[in-house]
C-alpha positions as CSV (number, residue, x, y, z in Angstrom):
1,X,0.0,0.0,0.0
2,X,1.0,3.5,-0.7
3,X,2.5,5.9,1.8
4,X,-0.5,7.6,3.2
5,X,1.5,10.0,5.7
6,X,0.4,13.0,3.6
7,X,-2.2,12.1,1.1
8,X,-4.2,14.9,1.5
9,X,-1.5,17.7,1.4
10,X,-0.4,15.8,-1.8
11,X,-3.5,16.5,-3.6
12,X,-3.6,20.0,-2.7
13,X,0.0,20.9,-4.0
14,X,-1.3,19.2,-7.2
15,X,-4.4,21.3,-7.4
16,X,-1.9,24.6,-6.4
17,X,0.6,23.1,-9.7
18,X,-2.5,22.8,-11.7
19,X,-3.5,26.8,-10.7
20,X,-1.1,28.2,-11.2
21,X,1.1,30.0,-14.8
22,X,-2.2,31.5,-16.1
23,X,-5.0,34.3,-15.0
24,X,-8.0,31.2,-15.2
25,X,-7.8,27.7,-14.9
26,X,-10.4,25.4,-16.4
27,X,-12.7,22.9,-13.9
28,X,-11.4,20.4,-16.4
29,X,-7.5,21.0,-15.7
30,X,-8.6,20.6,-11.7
31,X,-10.2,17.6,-12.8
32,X,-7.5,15.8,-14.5
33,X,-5.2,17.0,-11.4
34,X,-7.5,15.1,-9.2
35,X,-8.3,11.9,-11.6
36,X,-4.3,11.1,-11.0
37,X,-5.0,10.7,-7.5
38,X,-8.5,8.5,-7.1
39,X,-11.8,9.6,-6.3
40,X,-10.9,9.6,-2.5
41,X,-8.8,12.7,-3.0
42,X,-11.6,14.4,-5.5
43,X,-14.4,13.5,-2.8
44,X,-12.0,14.7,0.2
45,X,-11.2,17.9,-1.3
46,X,-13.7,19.1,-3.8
47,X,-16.2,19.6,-1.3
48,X,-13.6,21.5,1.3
49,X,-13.4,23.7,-1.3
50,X,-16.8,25.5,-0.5
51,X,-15.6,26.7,2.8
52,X,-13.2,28.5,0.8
53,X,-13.4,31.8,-0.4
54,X,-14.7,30.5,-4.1
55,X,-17.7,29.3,-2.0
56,X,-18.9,33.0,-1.6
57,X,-19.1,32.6,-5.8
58,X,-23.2,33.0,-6.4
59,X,-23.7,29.1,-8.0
60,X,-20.5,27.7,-6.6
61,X,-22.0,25.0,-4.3
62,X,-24.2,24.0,-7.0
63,X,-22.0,23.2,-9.2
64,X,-19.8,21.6,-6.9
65,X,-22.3,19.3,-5.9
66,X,-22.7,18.3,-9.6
67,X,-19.4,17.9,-10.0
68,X,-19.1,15.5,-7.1
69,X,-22.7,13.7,-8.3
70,X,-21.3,13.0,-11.7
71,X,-18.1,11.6,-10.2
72,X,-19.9,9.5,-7.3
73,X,-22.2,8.2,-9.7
74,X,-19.4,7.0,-12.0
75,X,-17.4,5.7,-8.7
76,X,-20.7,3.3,-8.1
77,X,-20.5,2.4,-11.3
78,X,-17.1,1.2,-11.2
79,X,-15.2,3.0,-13.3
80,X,-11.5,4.4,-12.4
81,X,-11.0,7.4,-14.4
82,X,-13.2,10.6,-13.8
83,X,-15.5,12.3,-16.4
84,X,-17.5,15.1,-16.9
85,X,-19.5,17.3,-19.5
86,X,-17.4,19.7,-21.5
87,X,-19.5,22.3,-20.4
88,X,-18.9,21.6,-16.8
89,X,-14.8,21.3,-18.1
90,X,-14.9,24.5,-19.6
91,X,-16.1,26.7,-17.3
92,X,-13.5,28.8,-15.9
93,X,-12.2,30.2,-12.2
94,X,-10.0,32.7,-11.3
95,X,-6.3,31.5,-10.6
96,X,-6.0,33.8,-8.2
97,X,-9.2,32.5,-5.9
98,X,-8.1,29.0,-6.3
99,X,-4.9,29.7,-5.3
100,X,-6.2,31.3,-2.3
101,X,-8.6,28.5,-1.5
102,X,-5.2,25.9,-2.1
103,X,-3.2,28.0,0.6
104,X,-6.1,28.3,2.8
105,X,-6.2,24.6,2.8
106,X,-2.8,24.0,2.9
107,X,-2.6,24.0,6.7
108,X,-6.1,22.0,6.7
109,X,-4.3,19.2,5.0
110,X,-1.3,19.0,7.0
111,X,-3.4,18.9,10.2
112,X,-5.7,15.7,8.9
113,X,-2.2,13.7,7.2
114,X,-1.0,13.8,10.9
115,X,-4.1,12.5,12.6
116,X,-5.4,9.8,10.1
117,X,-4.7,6.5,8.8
118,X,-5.6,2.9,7.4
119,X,-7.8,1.5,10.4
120,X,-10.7,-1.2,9.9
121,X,-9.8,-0.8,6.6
122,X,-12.6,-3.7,4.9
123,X,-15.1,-1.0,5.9
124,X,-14.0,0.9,2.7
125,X,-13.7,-2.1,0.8
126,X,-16.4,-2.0,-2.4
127,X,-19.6,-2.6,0.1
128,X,-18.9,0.7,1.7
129,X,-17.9,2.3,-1.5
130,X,-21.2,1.8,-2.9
131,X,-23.2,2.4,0.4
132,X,-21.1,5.8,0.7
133,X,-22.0,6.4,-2.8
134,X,-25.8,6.2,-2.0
135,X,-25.9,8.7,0.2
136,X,-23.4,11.2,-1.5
137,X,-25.8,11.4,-4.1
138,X,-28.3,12.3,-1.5
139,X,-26.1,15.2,0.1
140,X,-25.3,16.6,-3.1
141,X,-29.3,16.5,-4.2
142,X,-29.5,18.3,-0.6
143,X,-27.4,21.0,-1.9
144,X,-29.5,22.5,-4.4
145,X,-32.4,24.0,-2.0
146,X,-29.7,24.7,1.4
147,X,-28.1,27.1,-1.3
148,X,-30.4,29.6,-0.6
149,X,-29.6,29.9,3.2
150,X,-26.0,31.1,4.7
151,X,-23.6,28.6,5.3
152,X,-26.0,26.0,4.7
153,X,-24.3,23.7,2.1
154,X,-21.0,23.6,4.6
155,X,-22.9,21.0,6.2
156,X,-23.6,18.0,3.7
157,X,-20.5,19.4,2.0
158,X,-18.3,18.4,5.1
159,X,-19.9,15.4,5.7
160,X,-18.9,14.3,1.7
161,X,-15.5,15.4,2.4
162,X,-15.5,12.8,5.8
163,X,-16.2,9.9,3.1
164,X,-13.5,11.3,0.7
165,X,-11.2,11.0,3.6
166,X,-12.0,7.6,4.5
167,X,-11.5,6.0,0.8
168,X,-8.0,8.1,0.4
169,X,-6.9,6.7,3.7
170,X,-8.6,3.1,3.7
171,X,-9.9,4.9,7.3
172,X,-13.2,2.4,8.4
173,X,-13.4,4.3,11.8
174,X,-13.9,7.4,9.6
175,X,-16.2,5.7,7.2
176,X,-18.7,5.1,10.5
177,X,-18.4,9.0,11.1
178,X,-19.5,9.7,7.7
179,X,-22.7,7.4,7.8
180,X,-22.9,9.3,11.6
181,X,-22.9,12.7,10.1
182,X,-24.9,12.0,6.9
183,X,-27.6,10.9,9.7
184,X,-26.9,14.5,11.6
185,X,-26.5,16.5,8.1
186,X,-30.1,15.4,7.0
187,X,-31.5,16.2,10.2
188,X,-29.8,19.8,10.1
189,X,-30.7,20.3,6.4
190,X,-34.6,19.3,7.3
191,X,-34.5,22.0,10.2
192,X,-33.1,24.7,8.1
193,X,-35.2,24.2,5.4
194,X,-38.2,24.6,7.7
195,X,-37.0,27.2,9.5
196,X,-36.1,25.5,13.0
Protein backbone atom coordinates (compact mmCIF):
# COMPACT_ATOMS: atom_id res chain seq x y z
CA UNK A 1 0.00 0.00 0.00
CA UNK A 2 1.03 3.47 -0.72
CA UNK A 3 2.48 5.90 1.76
CA UNK A 4 -0.48 7.57 3.21
CA UNK A 5 1.54 10.05 5.67
CA UNK A 6 0.40 12.96 3.55
CA UNK A 7 -2.21 12.05 1.14
CA UNK A 8 -4.25 14.90 1.55
CA UNK A 9 -1.53 17.69 1.43
CA UNK A 10 -0.44 15.84 -1.81
CA UNK A 11 -3.51 16.47 -3.64
CA UNK A 12 -3.63 20.00 -2.71
CA UNK A 13 -0.04 20.92 -4.02
CA UNK A 14 -1.28 19.24 -7.22
CA UNK A 15 -4.35 21.33 -7.42
CA UNK A 16 -1.88 24.56 -6.42
CA UNK A 17 0.65 23.10 -9.68
CA UNK A 18 -2.48 22.82 -11.74
CA UNK A 19 -3.47 26.77 -10.73
CA UNK A 20 -1.07 28.20 -11.20
CA UNK A 21 1.14 29.97 -14.75
CA UNK A 22 -2.17 31.50 -16.14
CA UNK A 23 -5.03 34.29 -15.03
CA UNK A 24 -8.02 31.21 -15.19
CA UNK A 25 -7.85 27.73 -14.91
CA UNK A 26 -10.39 25.37 -16.44
CA UNK A 27 -12.72 22.93 -13.89
CA UNK A 28 -11.43 20.39 -16.44
CA UNK A 29 -7.52 21.03 -15.73
CA UNK A 30 -8.55 20.62 -11.74
CA UNK A 31 -10.15 17.63 -12.77
CA UNK A 32 -7.49 15.84 -14.53
CA UNK A 33 -5.16 17.01 -11.39
CA UNK A 34 -7.47 15.14 -9.21
CA UNK A 35 -8.30 11.88 -11.59
CA UNK A 36 -4.30 11.08 -10.99
CA UNK A 37 -5.05 10.73 -7.48
CA UNK A 38 -8.55 8.52 -7.08
CA UNK A 39 -11.84 9.59 -6.28
CA UNK A 40 -10.93 9.60 -2.51
CA UNK A 41 -8.77 12.75 -3.00
CA UNK A 42 -11.59 14.36 -5.45
CA UNK A 43 -14.36 13.48 -2.83
CA UNK A 44 -11.97 14.71 0.20
CA UNK A 45 -11.20 17.90 -1.33
CA UNK A 46 -13.69 19.09 -3.81
CA UNK A 47 -16.22 19.56 -1.29
CA UNK A 48 -13.60 21.53 1.30
CA UNK A 49 -13.35 23.72 -1.30
CA UNK A 50 -16.76 25.55 -0.51
CA UNK A 51 -15.55 26.71 2.80
CA UNK A 52 -13.24 28.53 0.79
CA UNK A 53 -13.40 31.75 -0.45
CA UNK A 54 -14.66 30.46 -4.12
CA UNK A 55 -17.71 29.31 -1.99
CA UNK A 56 -18.94 32.98 -1.61
CA UNK A 57 -19.12 32.57 -5.83
CA UNK A 58 -23.20 33.02 -6.41
CA UNK A 59 -23.68 29.12 -8.00
CA UNK A 60 -20.54 27.67 -6.63
CA UNK A 61 -21.96 25.05 -4.30
CA UNK A 62 -24.23 24.05 -7.00
CA UNK A 63 -21.98 23.19 -9.20
CA UNK A 64 -19.76 21.58 -6.85
CA UNK A 65 -22.28 19.31 -5.89
CA UNK A 66 -22.74 18.27 -9.60
CA UNK A 67 -19.36 17.90 -10.00
CA UNK A 68 -19.08 15.49 -7.10
CA UNK A 69 -22.70 13.66 -8.30
CA UNK A 70 -21.33 12.96 -11.67
CA UNK A 71 -18.06 11.62 -10.25
CA UNK A 72 -19.88 9.46 -7.33
CA UNK A 73 -22.19 8.21 -9.70
CA UNK A 74 -19.40 7.01 -11.97
CA UNK A 75 -17.38 5.70 -8.68
CA UNK A 76 -20.70 3.33 -8.09
CA UNK A 77 -20.46 2.36 -11.32
CA UNK A 78 -17.11 1.16 -11.19
CA UNK A 79 -15.19 2.97 -13.33
CA UNK A 80 -11.54 4.43 -12.35
CA UNK A 81 -11.00 7.42 -14.38
CA UNK A 82 -13.16 10.64 -13.76
CA UNK A 83 -15.46 12.30 -16.38
CA UNK A 84 -17.52 15.12 -16.91
CA UNK A 85 -19.52 17.30 -19.48
CA UNK A 86 -17.37 19.66 -21.47
CA UNK A 87 -19.50 22.35 -20.42
CA UNK A 88 -18.94 21.63 -16.80
CA UNK A 89 -14.76 21.27 -18.08
CA UNK A 90 -14.88 24.54 -19.61
CA UNK A 91 -16.06 26.66 -17.26
CA UNK A 92 -13.53 28.77 -15.91
CA UNK A 93 -12.17 30.23 -12.19
CA UNK A 94 -10.02 32.70 -11.30
CA UNK A 95 -6.35 31.50 -10.61
CA UNK A 96 -5.98 33.80 -8.21
CA UNK A 97 -9.25 32.51 -5.92
CA UNK A 98 -8.14 29.04 -6.28
CA UNK A 99 -4.95 29.70 -5.30
CA UNK A 100 -6.19 31.32 -2.32
CA UNK A 101 -8.64 28.46 -1.48
CA UNK A 102 -5.21 25.86 -2.09
CA UNK A 103 -3.20 28.04 0.55
CA UNK A 104 -6.14 28.25 2.85
CA UNK A 105 -6.25 24.58 2.80
CA UNK A 106 -2.79 23.96 2.86
CA UNK A 107 -2.55 24.04 6.74
CA UNK A 108 -6.07 22.03 6.74
CA UNK A 109 -4.31 19.22 4.99
CA UNK A 110 -1.34 19.00 7.03
CA UNK A 111 -3.43 18.88 10.21
CA UNK A 112 -5.69 15.70 8.89
CA UNK A 113 -2.22 13.68 7.19
CA UNK A 114 -0.96 13.84 10.93
CA UNK A 115 -4.06 12.52 12.56
CA UNK A 116 -5.41 9.77 10.14
CA UNK A 117 -4.74 6.46 8.82
CA UNK A 118 -5.58 2.86 7.37
CA UNK A 119 -7.83 1.48 10.42
CA UNK A 120 -10.71 -1.21 9.91
CA UNK A 121 -9.76 -0.85 6.59
CA UNK A 122 -12.57 -3.68 4.86
CA UNK A 123 -15.07 -0.95 5.89
CA UNK A 124 -13.96 0.90 2.75
CA UNK A 125 -13.67 -2.05 0.84
CA UNK A 126 -16.43 -2.01 -2.43
CA UNK A 127 -19.61 -2.60 0.07
CA UNK A 128 -18.87 0.70 1.73
CA UNK A 129 -17.91 2.26 -1.46
CA UNK A 130 -21.20 1.80 -2.88
CA UNK A 131 -23.22 2.40 0.41
CA UNK A 132 -21.11 5.83 0.70
CA UNK A 133 -22.04 6.35 -2.78
CA UNK A 134 -25.80 6.19 -2.03
CA UNK A 135 -25.87 8.67 0.22
CA UNK A 136 -23.39 11.22 -1.51
CA UNK A 137 -25.80 11.40 -4.13
CA UNK A 138 -28.28 12.26 -1.54
CA UNK A 139 -26.15 15.20 0.12
CA UNK A 140 -25.30 16.61 -3.10
CA UNK A 141 -29.27 16.47 -4.17
CA UNK A 142 -29.47 18.35 -0.63
CA UNK A 143 -27.37 21.04 -1.86
CA UNK A 144 -29.48 22.54 -4.41
CA UNK A 145 -32.35 23.98 -1.96
CA UNK A 146 -29.70 24.70 1.39
CA UNK A 147 -28.05 27.12 -1.30
CA UNK A 148 -30.40 29.64 -0.57
CA UNK A 149 -29.58 29.87 3.18
CA UNK A 150 -25.96 31.11 4.65
CA UNK A 151 -23.57 28.57 5.26
CA UNK A 152 -25.96 25.96 4.72
CA UNK A 153 -24.28 23.70 2.10
CA UNK A 154 -21.00 23.59 4.61
CA UNK A 155 -22.89 20.96 6.22
CA UNK A 156 -23.59 17.99 3.66
CA UNK A 157 -20.53 19.37 1.99
CA UNK A 158 -18.29 18.43 5.11
CA UNK A 159 -19.94 15.39 5.66
CA UNK A 160 -18.85 14.32 1.69
CA UNK A 161 -15.47 15.44 2.42
CA UNK A 162 -15.52 12.77 5.78
CA UNK A 163 -16.18 9.93 3.08
CA UNK A 164 -13.53 11.30 0.68
CA UNK A 165 -11.15 10.99 3.64
CA UNK A 166 -11.99 7.64 4.48
CA UNK A 167 -11.48 5.98 0.76
CA UNK A 168 -8.05 8.09 0.37
CA UNK A 169 -6.88 6.74 3.71
CA UNK A 170 -8.64 3.09 3.73
CA UNK A 171 -9.87 4.90 7.30
CA UNK A 172 -13.18 2.44 8.41
CA UNK A 173 -13.44 4.32 11.75
CA UNK A 174 -13.94 7.36 9.57
CA UNK A 175 -16.23 5.69 7.23
CA UNK A 176 -18.72 5.07 10.51
CA UNK A 177 -18.35 9.03 11.12
CA UNK A 178 -19.49 9.69 7.72
CA UNK A 179 -22.69 7.35 7.77
CA UNK A 180 -22.85 9.28 11.59
CA UNK A 181 -22.94 12.73 10.09
CA UNK A 182 -24.94 11.97 6.91
CA UNK A 183 -27.59 10.86 9.69
CA UNK A 184 -26.86 14.53 11.61
CA UNK A 185 -26.53 16.52 8.09
CA UNK A 186 -30.13 15.36 6.98
CA UNK A 187 -31.52 16.22 10.24
CA UNK A 188 -29.80 19.76 10.08
CA UNK A 189 -30.65 20.27 6.45
CA UNK A 190 -34.58 19.34 7.25
CA UNK A 191 -34.50 21.97 10.20
CA UNK A 192 -33.10 24.67 8.14
CA UNK A 193 -35.16 24.23 5.41
CA UNK A 194 -38.20 24.60 7.67
CA UNK A 195 -37.04 27.25 9.53
CA UNK A 196 -36.13 25.52 13.03
Amino acid sequence: MADDSTALTDVVEELEDASQGTDTVKVGHLIDALDQRGYGAALAVLPLMELTPLGGIPGFPTMLALLVAILVLRMFMGYEHFWAPDWLRNRSLKSKKVLKSVEWLKPISEWIDEKLHTRLAPLTGPTGRKAASILILCLCIAVLPLEVVPFATSVPMVTISIFGLALLYHDGLLMLLGFTATGIAGFAGATLLLGG
